[in-house]
One Martini backbone bead per residue (centre of mass of N, CA, C, O) as a GRO file, in nm:
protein
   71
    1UNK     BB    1  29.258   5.409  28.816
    2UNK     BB    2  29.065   5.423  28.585
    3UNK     BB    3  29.235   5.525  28.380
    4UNK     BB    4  29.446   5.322  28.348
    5UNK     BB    5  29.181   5.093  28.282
    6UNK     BB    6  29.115   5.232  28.002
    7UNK     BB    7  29.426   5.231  27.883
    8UNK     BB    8  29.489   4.897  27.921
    9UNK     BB    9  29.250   4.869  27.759
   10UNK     BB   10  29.269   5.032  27.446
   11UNK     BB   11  29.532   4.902  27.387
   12UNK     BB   12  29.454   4.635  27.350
   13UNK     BB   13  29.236   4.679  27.110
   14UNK     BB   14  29.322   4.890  26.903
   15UNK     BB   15  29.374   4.682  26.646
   16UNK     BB   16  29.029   4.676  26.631
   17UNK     BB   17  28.980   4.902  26.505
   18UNK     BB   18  29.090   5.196  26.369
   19UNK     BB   19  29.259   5.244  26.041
   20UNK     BB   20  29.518   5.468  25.915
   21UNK     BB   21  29.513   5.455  25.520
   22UNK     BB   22  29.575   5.655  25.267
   23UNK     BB   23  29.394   5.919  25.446
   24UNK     BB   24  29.220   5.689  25.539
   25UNK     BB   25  28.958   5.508  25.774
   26UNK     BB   26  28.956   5.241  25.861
   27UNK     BB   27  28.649   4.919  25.924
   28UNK     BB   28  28.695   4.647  26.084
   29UNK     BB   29  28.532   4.343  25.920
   30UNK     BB   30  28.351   4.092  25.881
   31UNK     BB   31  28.245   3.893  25.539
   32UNK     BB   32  28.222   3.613  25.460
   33UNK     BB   33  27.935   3.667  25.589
   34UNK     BB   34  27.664   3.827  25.682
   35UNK     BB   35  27.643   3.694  25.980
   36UNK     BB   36  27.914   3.828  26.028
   37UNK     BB   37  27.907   4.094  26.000
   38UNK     BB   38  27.698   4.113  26.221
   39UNK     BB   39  27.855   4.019  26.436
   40UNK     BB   40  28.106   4.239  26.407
   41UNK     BB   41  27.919   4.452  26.495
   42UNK     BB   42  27.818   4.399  26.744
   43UNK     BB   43  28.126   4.342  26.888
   44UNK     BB   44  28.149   4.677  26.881
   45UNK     BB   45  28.184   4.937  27.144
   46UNK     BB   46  27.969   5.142  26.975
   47UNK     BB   47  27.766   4.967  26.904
   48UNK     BB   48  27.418   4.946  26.872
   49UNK     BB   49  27.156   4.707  26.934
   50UNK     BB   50  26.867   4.586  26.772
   51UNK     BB   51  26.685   4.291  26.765
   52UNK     BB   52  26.384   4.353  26.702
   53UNK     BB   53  26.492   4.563  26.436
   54UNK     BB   54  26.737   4.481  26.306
   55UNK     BB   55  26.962   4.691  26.434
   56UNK     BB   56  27.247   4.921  26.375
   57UNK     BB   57  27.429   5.144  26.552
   58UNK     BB   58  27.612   5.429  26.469
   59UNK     BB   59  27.827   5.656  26.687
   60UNK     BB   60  28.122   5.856  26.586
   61UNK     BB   61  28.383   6.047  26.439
   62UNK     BB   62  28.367   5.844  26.196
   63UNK     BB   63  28.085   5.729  26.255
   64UNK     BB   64  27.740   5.759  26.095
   65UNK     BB   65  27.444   5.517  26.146
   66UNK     BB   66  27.269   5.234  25.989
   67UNK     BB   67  27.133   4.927  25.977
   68UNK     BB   68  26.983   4.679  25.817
   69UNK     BB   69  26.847   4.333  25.891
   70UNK     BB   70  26.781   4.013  25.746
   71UNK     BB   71  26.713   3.679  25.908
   0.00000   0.00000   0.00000
């Protein structure tokens, strides 16, 4: 049952995550500006946010990172 709904949360979702077009991984986010990119950062479930230290965490097979953004 729990595998179902994660699989068919996955499906939902598969196209706002990682896109691979020739040989490379892309890692789609908003950039309109640095305040959007930073909330569209927040908004991906990989990602851990620490809003105290203004830092974005991520770690995953594709990426592994810090961000540090100053508001």
């Amino acid at each position: 049952m729990i595998l179902k709904r994660i699989t068919k949360w996955i499906n939902k979702f598969k196209k706002y995550f990682f896109y691979y077009r020739d040989g490379f991984f892309e890692f789609p986010y908003l950039c309109n500006t640095p305040e959007l990119m930073v909330q569209s950062l927040i908004g991906m479930p990989f990602n851990k946010h620490n809003k105290e230290l203004q830092t974005i965490y991520s770690k995953n097979p594709f990426l592994e990172g810090v961000l540090h953004y100053h508001v």
